[in-house]
C-alpha positions in Angstrom: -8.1 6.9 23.8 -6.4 7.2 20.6 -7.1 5.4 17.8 -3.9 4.3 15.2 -3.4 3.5 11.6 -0.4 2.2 9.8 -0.4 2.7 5.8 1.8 0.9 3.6 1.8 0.3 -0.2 3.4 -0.8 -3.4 5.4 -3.6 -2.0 5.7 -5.3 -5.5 6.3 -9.0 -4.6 8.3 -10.6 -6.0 10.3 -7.5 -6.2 10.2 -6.4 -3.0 13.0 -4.9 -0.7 13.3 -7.8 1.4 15.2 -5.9 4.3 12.8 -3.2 4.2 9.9 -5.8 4.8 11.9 -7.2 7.8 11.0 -3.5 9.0 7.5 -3.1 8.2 7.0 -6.4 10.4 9.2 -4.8 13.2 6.8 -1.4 12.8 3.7 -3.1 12.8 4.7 -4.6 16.1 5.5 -2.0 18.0 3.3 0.7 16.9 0.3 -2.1 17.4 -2.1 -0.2 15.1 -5.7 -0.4 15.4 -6.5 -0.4 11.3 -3.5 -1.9 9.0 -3.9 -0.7 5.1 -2.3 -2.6 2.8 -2.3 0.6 -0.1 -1.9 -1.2 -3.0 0.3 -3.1 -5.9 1.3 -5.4 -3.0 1.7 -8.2 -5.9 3.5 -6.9 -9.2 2.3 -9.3 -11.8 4.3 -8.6 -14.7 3.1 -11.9 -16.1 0.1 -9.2 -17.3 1.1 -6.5 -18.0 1.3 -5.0 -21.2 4.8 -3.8 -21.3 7.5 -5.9 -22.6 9.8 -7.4 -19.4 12.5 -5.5 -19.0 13.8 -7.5 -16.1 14.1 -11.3 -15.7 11.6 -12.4 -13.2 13.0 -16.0 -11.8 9.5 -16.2 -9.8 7.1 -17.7 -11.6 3.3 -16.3 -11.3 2.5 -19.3 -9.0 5.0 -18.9 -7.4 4.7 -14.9 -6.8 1.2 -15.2 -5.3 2.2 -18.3 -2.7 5.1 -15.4 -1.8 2.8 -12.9 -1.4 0.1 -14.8 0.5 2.9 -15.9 2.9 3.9 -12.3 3.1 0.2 -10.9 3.7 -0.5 -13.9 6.2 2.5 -12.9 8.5 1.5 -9.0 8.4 -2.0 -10.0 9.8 -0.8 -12.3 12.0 1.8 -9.4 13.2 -1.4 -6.6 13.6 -3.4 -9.3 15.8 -0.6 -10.5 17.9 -1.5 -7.7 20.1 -5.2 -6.3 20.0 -7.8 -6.6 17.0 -6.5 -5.0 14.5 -8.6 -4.2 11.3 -6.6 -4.9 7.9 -8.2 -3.6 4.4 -6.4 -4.4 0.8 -6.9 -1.8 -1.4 -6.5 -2.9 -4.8 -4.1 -1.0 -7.1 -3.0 -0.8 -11.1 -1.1 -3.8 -10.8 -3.9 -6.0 -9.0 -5.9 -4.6 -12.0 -3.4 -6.0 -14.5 -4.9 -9.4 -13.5 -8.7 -8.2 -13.9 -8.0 -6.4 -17.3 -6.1 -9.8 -18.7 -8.9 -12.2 -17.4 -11.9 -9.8 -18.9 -10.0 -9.9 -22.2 -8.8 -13.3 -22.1 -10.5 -15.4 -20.3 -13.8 -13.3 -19.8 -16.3 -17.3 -20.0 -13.4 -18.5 -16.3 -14.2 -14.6 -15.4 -17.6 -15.6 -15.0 -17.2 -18.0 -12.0 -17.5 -17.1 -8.9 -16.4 -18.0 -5.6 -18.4 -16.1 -3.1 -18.3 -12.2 -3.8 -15.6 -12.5 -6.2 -14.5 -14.3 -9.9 -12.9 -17.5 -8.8 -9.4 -15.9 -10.3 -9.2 -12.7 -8.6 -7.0 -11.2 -6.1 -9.4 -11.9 -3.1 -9.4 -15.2 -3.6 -5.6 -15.8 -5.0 -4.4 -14.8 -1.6 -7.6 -16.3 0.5 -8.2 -12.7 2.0 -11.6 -13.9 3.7 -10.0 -16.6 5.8 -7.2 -14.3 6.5 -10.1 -11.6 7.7 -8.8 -8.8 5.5 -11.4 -6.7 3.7 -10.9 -6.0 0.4 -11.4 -2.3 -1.7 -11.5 -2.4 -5.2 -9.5 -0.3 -7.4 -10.4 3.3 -8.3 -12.6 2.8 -4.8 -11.3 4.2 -1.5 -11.4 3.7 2.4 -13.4 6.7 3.9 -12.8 7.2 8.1 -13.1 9.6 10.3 -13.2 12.5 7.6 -9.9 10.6 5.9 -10.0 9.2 2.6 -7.0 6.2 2.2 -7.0 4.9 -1.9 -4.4 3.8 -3.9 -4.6 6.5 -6.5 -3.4 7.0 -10.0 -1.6 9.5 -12.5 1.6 10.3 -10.1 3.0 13.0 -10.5 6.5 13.9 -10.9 8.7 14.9 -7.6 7.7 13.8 -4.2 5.0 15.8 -2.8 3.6 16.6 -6.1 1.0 13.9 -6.3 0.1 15.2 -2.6 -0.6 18.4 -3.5 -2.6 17.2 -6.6 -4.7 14.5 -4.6 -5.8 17.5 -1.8 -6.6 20.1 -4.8 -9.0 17.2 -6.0 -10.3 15.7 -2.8 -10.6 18.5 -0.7 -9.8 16.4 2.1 -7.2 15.2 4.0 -6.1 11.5 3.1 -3.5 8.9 1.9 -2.4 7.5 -1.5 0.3 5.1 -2.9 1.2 4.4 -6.5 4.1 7.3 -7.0 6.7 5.3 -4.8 7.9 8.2 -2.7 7.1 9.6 0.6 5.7 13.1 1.5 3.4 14.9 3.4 1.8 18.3 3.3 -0.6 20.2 5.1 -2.8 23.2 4.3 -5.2 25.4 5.3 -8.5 25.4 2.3 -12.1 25.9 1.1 -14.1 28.7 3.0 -13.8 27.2 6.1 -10.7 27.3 6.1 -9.9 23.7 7.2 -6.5 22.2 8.0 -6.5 19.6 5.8 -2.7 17.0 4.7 -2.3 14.9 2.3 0.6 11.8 2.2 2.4 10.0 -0.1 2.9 6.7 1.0 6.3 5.5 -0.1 7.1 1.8 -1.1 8.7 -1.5 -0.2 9.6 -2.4 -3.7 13.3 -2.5 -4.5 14.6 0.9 -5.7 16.5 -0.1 -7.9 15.4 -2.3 -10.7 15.7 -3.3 -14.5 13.2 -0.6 -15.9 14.9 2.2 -14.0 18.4 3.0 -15.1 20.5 3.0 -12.0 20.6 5.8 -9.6 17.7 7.7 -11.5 14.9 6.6 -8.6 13.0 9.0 -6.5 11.4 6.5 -5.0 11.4 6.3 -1.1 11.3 3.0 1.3 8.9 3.7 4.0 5.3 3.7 5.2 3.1 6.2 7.2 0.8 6.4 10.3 -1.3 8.3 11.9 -3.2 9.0 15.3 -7.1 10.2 15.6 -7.2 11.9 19.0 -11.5 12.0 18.9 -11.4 14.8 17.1 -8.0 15.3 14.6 -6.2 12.9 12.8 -2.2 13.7 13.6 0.1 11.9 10.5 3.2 10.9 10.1 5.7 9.5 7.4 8.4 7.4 8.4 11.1 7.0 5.9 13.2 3.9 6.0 16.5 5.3 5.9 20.1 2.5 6.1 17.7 0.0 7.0 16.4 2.0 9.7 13.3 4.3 11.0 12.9 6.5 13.7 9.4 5.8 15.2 8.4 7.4 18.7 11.5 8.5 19.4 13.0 5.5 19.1 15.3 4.2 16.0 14.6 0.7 15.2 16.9 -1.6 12.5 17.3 -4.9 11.7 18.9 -6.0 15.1 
């Protein structure tokens, strides 16, 4: 029996692609997967970031975490309609904006806990133990199967070039977020000459937005998956492409 994962990431509430997400929920229904990775920067946080706002945010902070725990709730409740599904969060750069402002601002209210985590902390913003959904802290990684999923860091520039980079390093096959655009490539390495891939994971934020002068985006909508068959992991990227994807053969939009 096969075994199916669904990998999505950078979704950037509250500056999402709304009509994109409408997808996600329609993918994560019919592909049913058996572990659902939420990849990283699923909330954008701008109120801590230390760039200046480029962009007028009309959500407020409070605001942008009910959204997103609304958001995350629905995508659980989606992946468990149907069998039990596993769902990890693994923290990216912008869930560490949050960390790195309460450690340098607030280190005494850092100090309090509520069960495994500070009391003001991702985890417990978004109530991910009574949602079920285990948690991966940044610069961490999920390891599976002989797969490593993480949310990575230092992009590169051009989609697939943060692939290549991730596989030189790793020297295993895997999936990463954080560059926004969607690629995948496979090759044969190290003495025994494994096959070995490496994906890009896309995104769900908007593509375009105020820090990105109009039509200059690489990025992609779109998500990945990928089947383990008991002995090889067979992946896929599924661009989001007019508000549609192509998924099994079939093309699913927003009807």
């Amino acid at each position: 029996m096969t075994e199916r994962l669904l990998i999505f990431s950078d979704v950037h509430v509250p500056t999402q692609d709304r009509l994109s997400i409408e997808l996600l929920k329609k993918a994560i229904k019919v592909y049913k997967p058996d572990i659902l990775i939420n990849n990283g920067d699923f909330l954008n946080f701008d109120a801590f970031s230390r760039f200046d706002a480029i962009e007028d945010f009309e959500t407020t902070l409070a605001d942008e975490i009910r959204e997103g725990h609304q958001l995350l709730s629905e995508l659980v409740f989606l992946a468990r309609s149907a069998k039990d599904c596993q769902v990890f969060y693994v923290a990216g750069n912008h869930e560490l904006r949050l960390q790195k402002w309460m450690y340098k601002n607030a280190r005494v209210l850092n100090q309090i806990k509520s069960g495994d985590y500070s009391l003001i902390s991702v985890p417990n913003l978004l109530h991910l133990d009574d949602l079920k959904v285990q948690w991966v802290n940044f610069m961490d990684y999920i390891s599976y199967k002989g797969l490593i999923i993480e949310h990575g860091h230092n992009p590169r520039k051009g989609a697939g070039a943060t692939a290549r980079a991730r596989l030189a390093s790793r020297l295993r096959s895997g999936f990463s977020g954080d560059c926004h655009r969607l690629a995948l490539i496979h090759e044969t390495l190290g003495a025994d000459r494994k096959q070995l891939f490496w994906a890009e994971t896309g995104c769900f934020q908007r593509l375009e937005v105020g820090y990105i002068h109009k039509g200059e985006s690489t990025w992609t909508n779109g998500f990945a998956i990928a089947e383990f068959d008991g002995a090889n992991w067979h992946p896929q990227i599924i661009p989001i492409i007019d508000y549609k994807f192509r998924l099994e053969g079939k093309v699913y939009d927003l009807k």
